[in-house]
Each structure stands twice: as structure tokens, then as C-alpha cells.
N, CA, C and O of each residue as an XYZ file, in Angstrom:
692
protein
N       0.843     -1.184      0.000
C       0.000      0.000      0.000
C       0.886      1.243      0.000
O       1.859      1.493      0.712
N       0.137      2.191     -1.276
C       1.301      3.534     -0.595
C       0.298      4.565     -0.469
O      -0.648      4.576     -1.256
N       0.423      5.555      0.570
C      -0.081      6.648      0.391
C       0.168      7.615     -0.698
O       1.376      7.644     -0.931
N      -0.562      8.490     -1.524
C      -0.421      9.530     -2.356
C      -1.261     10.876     -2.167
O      -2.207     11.042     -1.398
N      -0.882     11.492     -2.755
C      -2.299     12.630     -3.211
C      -3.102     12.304     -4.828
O      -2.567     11.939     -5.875
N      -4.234     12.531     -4.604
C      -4.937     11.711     -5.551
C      -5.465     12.691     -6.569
O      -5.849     13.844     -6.378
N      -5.386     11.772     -8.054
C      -5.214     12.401     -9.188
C      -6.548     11.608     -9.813
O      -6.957     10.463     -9.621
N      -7.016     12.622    -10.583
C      -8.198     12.445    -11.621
C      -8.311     11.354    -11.896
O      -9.437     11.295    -12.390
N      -7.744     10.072    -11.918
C      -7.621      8.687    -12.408
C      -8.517      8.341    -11.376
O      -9.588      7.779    -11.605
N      -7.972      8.775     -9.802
C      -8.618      8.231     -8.844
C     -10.167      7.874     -8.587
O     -10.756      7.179     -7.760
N     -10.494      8.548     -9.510
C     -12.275      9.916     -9.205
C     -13.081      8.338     -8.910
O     -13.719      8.013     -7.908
N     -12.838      7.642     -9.972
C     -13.612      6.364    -10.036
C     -14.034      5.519     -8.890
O     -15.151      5.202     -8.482
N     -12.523      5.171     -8.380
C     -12.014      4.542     -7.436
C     -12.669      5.201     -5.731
O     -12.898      4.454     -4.780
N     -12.840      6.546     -5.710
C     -12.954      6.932     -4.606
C     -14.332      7.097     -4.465
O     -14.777      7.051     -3.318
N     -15.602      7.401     -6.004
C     -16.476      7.058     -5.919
C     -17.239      6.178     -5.575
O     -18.312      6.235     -4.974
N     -16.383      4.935     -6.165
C     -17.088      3.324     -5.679
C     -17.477      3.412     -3.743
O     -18.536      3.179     -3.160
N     -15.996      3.878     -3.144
C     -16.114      3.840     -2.010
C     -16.947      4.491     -1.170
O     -17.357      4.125     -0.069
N     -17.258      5.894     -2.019
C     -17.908      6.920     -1.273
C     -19.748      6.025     -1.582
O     -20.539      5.875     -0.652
N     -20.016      5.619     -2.871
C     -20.850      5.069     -2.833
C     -21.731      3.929     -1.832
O     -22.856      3.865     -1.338
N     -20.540      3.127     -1.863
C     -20.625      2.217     -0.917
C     -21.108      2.588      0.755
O     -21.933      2.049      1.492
N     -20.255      3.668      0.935
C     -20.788      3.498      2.670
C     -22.098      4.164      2.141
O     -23.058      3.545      2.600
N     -22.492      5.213      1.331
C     -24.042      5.737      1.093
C     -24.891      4.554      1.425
O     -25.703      4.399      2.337
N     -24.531      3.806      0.525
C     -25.341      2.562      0.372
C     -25.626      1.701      2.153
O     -26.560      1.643      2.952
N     -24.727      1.359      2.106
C     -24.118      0.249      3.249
C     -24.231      0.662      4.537
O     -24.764      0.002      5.429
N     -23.695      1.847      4.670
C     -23.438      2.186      6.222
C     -23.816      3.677      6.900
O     -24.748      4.288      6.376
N     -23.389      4.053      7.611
C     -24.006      5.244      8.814
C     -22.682      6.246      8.745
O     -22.536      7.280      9.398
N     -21.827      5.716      7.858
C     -20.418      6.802      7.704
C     -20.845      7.846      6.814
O     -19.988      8.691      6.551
N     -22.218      8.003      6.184
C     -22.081      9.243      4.714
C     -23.615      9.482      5.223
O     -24.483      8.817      4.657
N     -24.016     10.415      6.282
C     -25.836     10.358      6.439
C     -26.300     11.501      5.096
O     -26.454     12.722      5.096
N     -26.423     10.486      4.043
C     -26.679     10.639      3.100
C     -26.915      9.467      2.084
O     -26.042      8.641      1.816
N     -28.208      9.471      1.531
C     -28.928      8.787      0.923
C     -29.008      8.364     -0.312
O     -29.532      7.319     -0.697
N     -28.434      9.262     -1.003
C     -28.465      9.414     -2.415
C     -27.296      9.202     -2.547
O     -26.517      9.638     -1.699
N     -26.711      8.281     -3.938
C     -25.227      7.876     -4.343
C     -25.184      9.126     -5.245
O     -26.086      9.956     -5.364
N     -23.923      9.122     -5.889
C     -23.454     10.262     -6.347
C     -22.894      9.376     -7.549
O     -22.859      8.150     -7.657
N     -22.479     10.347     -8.390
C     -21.549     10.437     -9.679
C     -20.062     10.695     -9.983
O     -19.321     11.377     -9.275
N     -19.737     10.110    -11.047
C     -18.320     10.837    -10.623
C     -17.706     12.071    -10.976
O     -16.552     12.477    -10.838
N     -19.079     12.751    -11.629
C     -18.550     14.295    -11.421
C     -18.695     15.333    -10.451
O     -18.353     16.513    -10.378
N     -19.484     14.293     -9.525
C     -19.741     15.074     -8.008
C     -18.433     14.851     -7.207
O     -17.979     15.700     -6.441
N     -17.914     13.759     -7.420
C     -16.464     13.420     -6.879
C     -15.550     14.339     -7.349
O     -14.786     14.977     -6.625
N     -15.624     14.425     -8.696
C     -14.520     15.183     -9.101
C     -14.669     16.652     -8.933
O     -13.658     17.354     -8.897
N     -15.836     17.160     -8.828
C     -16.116     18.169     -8.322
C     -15.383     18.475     -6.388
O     -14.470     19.055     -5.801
N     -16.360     17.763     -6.179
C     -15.635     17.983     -4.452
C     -13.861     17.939     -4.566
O     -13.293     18.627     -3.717
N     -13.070     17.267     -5.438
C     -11.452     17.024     -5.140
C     -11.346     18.372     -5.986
O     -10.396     19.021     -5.548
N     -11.920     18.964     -6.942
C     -11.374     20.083     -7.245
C     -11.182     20.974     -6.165
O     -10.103     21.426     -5.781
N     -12.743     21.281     -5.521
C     -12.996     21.805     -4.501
C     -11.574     22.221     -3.279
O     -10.965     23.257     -3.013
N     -11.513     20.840     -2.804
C     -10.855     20.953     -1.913
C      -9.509     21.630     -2.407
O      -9.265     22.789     -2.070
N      -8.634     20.908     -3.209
C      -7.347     21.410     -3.996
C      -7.527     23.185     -4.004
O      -6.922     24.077     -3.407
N      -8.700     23.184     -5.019
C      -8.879     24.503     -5.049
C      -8.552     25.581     -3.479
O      -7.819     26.562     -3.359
N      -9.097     25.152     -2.852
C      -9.082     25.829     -1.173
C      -7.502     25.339     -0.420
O      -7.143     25.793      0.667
N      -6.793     24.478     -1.121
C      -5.506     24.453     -0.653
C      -5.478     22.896      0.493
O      -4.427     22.527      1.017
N      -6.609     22.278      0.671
C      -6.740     21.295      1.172
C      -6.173     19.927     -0.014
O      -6.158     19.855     -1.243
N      -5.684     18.815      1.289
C      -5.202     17.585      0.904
C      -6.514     16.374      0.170
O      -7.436     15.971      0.879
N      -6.398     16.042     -0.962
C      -7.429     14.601     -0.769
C      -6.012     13.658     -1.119
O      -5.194     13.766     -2.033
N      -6.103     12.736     -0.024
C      -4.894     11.721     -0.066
C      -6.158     10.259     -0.809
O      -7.375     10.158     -0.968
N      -5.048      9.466     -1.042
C      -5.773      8.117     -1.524
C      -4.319      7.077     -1.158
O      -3.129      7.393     -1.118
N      -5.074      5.590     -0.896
C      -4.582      4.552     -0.335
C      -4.432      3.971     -1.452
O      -5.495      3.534     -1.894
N      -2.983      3.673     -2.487
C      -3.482      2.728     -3.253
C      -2.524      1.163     -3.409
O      -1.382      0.855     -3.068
N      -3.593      0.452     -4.066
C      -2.968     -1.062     -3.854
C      -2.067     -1.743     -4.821
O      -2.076     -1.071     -5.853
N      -1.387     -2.652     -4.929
C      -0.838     -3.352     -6.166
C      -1.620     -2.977     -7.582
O      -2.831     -3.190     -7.638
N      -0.843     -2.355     -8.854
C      -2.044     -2.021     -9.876
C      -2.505     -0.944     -9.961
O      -2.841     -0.586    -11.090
N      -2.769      0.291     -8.456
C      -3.288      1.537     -8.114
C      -4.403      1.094     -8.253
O      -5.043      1.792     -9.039
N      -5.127      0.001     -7.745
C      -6.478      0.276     -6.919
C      -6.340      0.974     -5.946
O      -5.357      0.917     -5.206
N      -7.510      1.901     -5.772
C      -7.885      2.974     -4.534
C      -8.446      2.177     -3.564
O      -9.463      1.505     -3.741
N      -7.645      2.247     -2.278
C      -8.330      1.049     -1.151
C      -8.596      1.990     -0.125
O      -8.989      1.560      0.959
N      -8.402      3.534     -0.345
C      -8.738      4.367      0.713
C      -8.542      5.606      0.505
O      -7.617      5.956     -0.228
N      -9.609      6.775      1.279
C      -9.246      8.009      0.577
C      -9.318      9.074      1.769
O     -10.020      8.696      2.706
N      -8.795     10.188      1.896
C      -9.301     11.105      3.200
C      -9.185     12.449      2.839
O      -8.745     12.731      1.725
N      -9.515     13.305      3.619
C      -9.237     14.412      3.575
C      -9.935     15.428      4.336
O     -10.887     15.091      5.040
N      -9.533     16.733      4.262
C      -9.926     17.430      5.470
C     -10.224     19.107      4.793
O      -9.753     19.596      3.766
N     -11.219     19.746      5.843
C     -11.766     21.401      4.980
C     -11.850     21.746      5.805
O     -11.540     21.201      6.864
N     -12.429     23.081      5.597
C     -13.252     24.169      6.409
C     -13.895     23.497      7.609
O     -14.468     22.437      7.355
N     -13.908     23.886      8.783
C     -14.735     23.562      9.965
C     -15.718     24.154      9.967
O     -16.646     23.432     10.333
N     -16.001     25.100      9.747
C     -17.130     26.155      9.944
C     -16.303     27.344      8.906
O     -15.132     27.678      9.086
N     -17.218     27.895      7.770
C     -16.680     29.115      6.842
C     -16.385     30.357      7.874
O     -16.129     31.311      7.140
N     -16.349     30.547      8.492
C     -15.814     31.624      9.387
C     -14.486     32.032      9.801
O     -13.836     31.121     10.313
N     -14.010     32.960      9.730
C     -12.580     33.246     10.001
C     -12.107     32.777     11.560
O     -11.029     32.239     11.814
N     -13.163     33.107     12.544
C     -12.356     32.765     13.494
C     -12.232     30.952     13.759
O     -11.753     30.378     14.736
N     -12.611     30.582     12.993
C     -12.566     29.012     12.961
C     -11.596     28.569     12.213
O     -11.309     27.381     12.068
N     -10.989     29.607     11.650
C      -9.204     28.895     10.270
C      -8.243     28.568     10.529
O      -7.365     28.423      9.678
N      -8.044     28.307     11.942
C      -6.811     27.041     12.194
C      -7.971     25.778     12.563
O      -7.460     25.061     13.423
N      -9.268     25.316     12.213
C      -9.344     24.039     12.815
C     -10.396     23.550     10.921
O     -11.193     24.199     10.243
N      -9.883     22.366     10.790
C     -10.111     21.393     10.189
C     -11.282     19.993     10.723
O     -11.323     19.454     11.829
N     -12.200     19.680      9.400
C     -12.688     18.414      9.787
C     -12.336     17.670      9.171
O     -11.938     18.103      8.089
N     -12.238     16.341      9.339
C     -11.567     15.503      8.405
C     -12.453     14.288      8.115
O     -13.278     13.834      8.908
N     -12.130     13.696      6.592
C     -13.055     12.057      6.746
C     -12.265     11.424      5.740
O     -11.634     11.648      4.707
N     -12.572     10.608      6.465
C     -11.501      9.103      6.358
C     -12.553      7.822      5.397
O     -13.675      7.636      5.867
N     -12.239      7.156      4.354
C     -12.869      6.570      3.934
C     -12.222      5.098      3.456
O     -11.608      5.025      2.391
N     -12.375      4.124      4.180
C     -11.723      2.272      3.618
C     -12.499      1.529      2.807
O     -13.666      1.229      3.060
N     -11.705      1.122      1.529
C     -13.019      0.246      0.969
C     -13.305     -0.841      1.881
O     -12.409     -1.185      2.652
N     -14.828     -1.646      1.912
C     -14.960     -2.404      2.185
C     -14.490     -3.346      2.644
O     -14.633     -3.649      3.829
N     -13.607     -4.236      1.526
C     -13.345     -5.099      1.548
C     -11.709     -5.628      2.169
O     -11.243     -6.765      2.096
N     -11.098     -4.459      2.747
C     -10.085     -4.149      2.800
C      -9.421     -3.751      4.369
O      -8.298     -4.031      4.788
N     -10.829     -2.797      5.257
C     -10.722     -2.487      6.610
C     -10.224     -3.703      7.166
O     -10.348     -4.898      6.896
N      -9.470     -2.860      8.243
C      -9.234     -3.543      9.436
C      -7.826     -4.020      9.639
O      -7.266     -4.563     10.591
N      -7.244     -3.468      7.879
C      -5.634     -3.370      7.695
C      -5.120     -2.600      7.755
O      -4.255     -2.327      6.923
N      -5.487     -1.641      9.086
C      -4.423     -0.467      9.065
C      -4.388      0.610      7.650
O      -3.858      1.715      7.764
N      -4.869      0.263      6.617
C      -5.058      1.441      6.123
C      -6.267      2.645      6.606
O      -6.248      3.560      5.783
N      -7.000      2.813      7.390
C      -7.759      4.008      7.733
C      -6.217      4.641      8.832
O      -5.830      5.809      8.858
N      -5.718      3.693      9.472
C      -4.490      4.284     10.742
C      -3.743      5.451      9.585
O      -3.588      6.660      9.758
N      -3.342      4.570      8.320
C      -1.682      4.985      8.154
C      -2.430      6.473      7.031
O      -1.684      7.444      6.903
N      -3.812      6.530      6.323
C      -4.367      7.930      6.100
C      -4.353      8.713      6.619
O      -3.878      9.767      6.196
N      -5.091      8.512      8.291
C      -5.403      9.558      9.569
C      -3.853     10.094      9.512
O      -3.721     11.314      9.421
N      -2.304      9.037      9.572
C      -1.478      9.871     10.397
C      -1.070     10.624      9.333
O      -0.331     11.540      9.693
N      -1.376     10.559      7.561
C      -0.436     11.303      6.671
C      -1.225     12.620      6.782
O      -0.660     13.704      6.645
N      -2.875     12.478      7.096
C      -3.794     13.888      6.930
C      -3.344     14.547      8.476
O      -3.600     15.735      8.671
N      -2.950     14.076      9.108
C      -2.271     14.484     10.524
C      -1.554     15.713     10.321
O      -1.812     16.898     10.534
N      -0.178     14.822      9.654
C       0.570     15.738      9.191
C       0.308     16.687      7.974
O       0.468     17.830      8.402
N       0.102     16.708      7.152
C      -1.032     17.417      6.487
C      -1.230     18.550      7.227
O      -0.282     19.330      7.319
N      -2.430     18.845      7.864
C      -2.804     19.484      8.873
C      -1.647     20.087      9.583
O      -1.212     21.070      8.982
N      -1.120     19.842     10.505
C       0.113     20.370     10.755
C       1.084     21.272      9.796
O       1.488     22.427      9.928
N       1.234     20.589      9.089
C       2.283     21.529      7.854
C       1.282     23.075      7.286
O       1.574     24.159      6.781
N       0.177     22.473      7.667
C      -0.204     24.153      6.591
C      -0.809     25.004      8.362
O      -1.583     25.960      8.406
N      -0.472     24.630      9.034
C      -0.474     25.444     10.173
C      -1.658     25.033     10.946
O      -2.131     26.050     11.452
N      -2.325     24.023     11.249
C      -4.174     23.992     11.496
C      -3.728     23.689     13.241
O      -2.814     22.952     13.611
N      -4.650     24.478     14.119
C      -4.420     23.978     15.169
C      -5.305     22.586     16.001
O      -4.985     21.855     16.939
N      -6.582     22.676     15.095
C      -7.301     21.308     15.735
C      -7.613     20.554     14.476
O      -7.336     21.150     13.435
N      -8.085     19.478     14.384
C      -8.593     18.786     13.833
C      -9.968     18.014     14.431
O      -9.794     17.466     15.519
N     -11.048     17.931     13.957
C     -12.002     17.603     14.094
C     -12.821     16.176     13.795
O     -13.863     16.779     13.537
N     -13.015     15.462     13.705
C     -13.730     14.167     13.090
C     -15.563     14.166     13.862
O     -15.752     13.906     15.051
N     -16.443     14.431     13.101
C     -17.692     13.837     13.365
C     -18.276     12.769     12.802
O     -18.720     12.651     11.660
N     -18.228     11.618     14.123
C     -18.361     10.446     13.366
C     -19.851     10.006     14.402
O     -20.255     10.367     15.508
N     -20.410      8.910     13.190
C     -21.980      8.327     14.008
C     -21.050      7.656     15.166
O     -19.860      7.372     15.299
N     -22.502      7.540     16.093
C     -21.963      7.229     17.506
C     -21.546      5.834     17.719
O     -20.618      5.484     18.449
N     -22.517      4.854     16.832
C     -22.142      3.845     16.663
C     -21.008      3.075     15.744
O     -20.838      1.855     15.746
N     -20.379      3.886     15.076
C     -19.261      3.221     14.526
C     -17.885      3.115     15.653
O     -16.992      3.963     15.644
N     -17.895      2.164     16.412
C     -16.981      1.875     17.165
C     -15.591      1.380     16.626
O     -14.589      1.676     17.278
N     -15.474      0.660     15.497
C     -14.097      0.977     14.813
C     -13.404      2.214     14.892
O     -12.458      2.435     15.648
N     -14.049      3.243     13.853
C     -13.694      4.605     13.848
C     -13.321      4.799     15.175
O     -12.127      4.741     15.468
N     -14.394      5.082     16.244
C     -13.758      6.098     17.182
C     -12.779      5.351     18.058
O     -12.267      6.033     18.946
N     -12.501      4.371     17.998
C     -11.118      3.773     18.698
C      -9.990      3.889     17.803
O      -8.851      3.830     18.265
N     -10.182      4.036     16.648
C      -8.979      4.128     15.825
C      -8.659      6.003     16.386
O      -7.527      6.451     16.572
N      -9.846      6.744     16.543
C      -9.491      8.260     16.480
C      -8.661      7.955     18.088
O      -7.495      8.269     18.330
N      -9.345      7.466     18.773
C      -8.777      7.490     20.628
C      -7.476      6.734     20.618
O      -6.869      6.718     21.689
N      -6.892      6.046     19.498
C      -5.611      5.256     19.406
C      -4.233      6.317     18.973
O      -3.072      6.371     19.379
N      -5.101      7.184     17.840
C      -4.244      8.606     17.596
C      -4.163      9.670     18.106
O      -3.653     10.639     17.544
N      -4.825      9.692     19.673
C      -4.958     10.908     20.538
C      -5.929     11.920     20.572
O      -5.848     13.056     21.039
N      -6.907     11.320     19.982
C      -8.430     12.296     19.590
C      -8.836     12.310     21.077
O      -8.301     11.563     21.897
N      -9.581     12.988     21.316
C     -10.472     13.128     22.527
C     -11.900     13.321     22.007
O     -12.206     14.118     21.119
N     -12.822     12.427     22.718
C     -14.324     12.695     22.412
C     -14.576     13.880     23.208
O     -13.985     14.052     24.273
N     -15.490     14.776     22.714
C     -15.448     15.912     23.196
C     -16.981     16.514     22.787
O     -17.254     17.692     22.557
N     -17.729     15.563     22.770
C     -19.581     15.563     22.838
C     -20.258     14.705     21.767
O     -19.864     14.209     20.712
N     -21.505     14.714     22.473
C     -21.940     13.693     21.692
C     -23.624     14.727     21.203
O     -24.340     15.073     22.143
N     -23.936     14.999     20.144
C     -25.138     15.096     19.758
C     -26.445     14.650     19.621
O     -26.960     15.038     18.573
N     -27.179     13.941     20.354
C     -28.064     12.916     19.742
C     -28.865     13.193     19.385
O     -29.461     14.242     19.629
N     -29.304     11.955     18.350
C     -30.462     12.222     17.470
C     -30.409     13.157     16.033
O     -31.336     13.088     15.226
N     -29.744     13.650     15.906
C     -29.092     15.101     15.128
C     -29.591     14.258     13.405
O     -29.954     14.983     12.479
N     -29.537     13.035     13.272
C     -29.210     12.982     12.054
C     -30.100     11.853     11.994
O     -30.646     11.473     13.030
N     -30.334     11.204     10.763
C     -31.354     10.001     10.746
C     -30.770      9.162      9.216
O     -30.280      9.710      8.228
N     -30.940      8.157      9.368
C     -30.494      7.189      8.239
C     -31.404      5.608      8.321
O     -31.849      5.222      9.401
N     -31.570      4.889      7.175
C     -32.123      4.144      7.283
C     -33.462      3.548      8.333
O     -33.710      2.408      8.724
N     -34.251      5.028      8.602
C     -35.325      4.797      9.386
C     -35.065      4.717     10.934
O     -35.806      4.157     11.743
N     -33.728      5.460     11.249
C     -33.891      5.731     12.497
C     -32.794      7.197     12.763
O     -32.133      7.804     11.920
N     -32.885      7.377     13.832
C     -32.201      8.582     14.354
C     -30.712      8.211     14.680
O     -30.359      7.128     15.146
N     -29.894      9.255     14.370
C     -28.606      8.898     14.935
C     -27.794     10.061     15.654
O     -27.969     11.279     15.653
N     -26.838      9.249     16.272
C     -26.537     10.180     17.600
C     -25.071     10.141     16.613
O     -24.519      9.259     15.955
N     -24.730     11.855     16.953
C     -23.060     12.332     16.019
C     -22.298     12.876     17.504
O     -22.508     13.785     18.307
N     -21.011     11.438     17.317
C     -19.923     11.799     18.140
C     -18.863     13.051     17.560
O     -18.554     13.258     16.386
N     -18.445     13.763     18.721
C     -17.304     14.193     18.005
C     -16.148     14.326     18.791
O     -16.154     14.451     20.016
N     -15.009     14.292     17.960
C     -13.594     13.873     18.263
C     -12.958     15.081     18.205
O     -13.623     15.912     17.586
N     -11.548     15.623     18.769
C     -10.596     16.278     18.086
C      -9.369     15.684     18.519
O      -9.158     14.698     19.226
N      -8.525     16.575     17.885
C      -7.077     16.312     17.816
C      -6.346     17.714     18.070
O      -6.629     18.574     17.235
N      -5.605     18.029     18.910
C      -4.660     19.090     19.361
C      -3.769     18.880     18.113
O      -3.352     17.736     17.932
N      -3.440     19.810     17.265
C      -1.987     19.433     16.820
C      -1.060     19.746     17.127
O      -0.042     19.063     17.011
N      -1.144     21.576     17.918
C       0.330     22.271     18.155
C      -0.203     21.911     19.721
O      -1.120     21.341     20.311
N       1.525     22.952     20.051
C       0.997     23.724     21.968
C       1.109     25.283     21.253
O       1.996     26.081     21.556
N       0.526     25.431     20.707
C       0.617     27.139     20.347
C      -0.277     27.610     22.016
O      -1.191     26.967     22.533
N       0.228     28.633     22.438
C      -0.591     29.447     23.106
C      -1.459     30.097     22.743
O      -2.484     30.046     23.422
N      -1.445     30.925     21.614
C      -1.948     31.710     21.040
C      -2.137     31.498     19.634
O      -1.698     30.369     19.417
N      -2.589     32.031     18.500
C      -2.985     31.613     17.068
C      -1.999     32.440     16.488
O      -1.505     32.294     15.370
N      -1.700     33.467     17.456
C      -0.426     34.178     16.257
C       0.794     33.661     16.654
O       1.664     33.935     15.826
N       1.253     32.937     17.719
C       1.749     32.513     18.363
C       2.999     31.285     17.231
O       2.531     30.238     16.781
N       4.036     31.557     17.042
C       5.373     30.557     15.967
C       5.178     29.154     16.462
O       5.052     28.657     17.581
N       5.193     28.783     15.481
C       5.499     27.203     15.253
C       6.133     26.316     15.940
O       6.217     25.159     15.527
């Protein structure tokens, strides 16, 4: 597996996945699958704004994983903190590729100066949030009910991540 930053080839590859949890799971509370010019739209997006979309890829450059991180809230006083999402294909979790994404978007984050990092994940995905509490996230509230999928309500954890000890935001590196 190597980590990269992901290129237009990818769009396909990261669609299938993004599709998949739509479909499958409580990671995308969202219903509707998408296209792959909605994909390629969002990676412009992000690039465009100076943000990372990394991708996991396998023997061949299959895409076995994708992440990346934006805006927390459009507001200025919110522009050192980042949210991030992490995405494993299917068939593939549970090999340390969601770990070895989180730590490259880590650093990531770090390098362009961000002081928190954020993850809102459903309450019930207990993979996720032990993988976030394994990299030093702290749960730091829980929302319930906030969101609904497949005919019921769901409760949104959320995580962060300290990256600096800045004291202050104007405060050197």
C-alpha cells in the first residue's frame, strides 16, 4: 500500500467507495449515491481551497482508501481548525489502512499550520472512534439524534485532535 495525493484517475475509485458506505453504512448520512462528477467536483474543490485529498493505493493503483480534510465552519475565526473524513473500501478495513491515512492527513494538517482537527463520526461506529482514541483524539460531545439514516435517528460523536501547543494563534510554530 502507498499513500499519495490523488489524481483524476482516482475519481472512479474513490467514488465506488464513497458510494458504498451511502449505500451500506451510517459513515455518509446521506442517501443518495453520487456520480463521478460530483467526486470530481468535491477534489477540485478541496485542492482549489488548498486542502489535501490523499488516496490509499494497492498493487495495480487500486484505490483502497481516501481522506481528507476542509473548512470547519466558513468563518474566520474558525481557520486554524479542520474536519476531516476518512474513507476504507470495504473489503479491505481492518488493515491499518484508515491508521496509516489519519497519520499522513495528521501531518497534512500540521504543515499548513491547522491547530485542531475535528472528526464527526456516528456514535455507533466503534471501529472509527477507537482508531481516532488510538491517535490521541479526545471525544469531546456527543449530539443525539441530530441525524437520521435508514429509518432511524442517529446520535453524532465528536472527536478532536490538538496538533500544536501554540498558546496563542499568532503565536510561531
Amino acid at each position: 500500500m502507498h499513500i499519495r495525493d490523488a489524481l483524476a484517475a482516482d475519481i472512479e475509485g474513490i467514488t465506488a467507495i464513497y458510494n458504498h458506505a451511502v449505500a451500506h453504512t451510517n459513515a455518509i448520512w446521506i442517501e443518495r449515491q453520487v456520480d463521478a462528477a460530483n467526486r470530481a467536483a468535491w477534489h477540485a474543490d478541496r485542492l482549489r481551497q488548498g486542502y489535501p485529498v490523499l488516496v490509499a493505493v494497492g498493487e495495480g493503483g487500486a484505490v483502497l482508501g481516501y481522506a481528507s480534510f476542509g473548512d470547519w465552519r466558513p468563518f474566520d475565526g474558525y481557520s486554524h481548525t479542520v474536519e476531516h473524513s476518512i474513507y476504507v473500501r470495504h473489503d479491505v478495513r481492518g488493515q491499518g489502512i484508515g491508521e496509516a491515512l489519519m497519520l499522513t492527513l495528521i501531518l497534512r494538517a500540521k504543515a499548513l499550520g491547522k491547530h485542531v482537527m475535528v472528526g464527526g463520526i456516528d456514535s455507533e461506529n466503534v471501529a472509527s472512534i477507537r482508531l481516532h482514541k488510538k491517535l490521541g483524539f479526545a471525544e469531546v460531545g456527543l449530539l443525539p439524534q441530530v441525524g437520521m439514516k435508514f429509518g432511524k435517528w442517529l446520535d453524532l460523536a465528536f472527536l478532536q485532535l490538538v496538533l500544536d501547543d501554540r498558546a496563542t494563534p499568532d503565536a510561531p510554530l
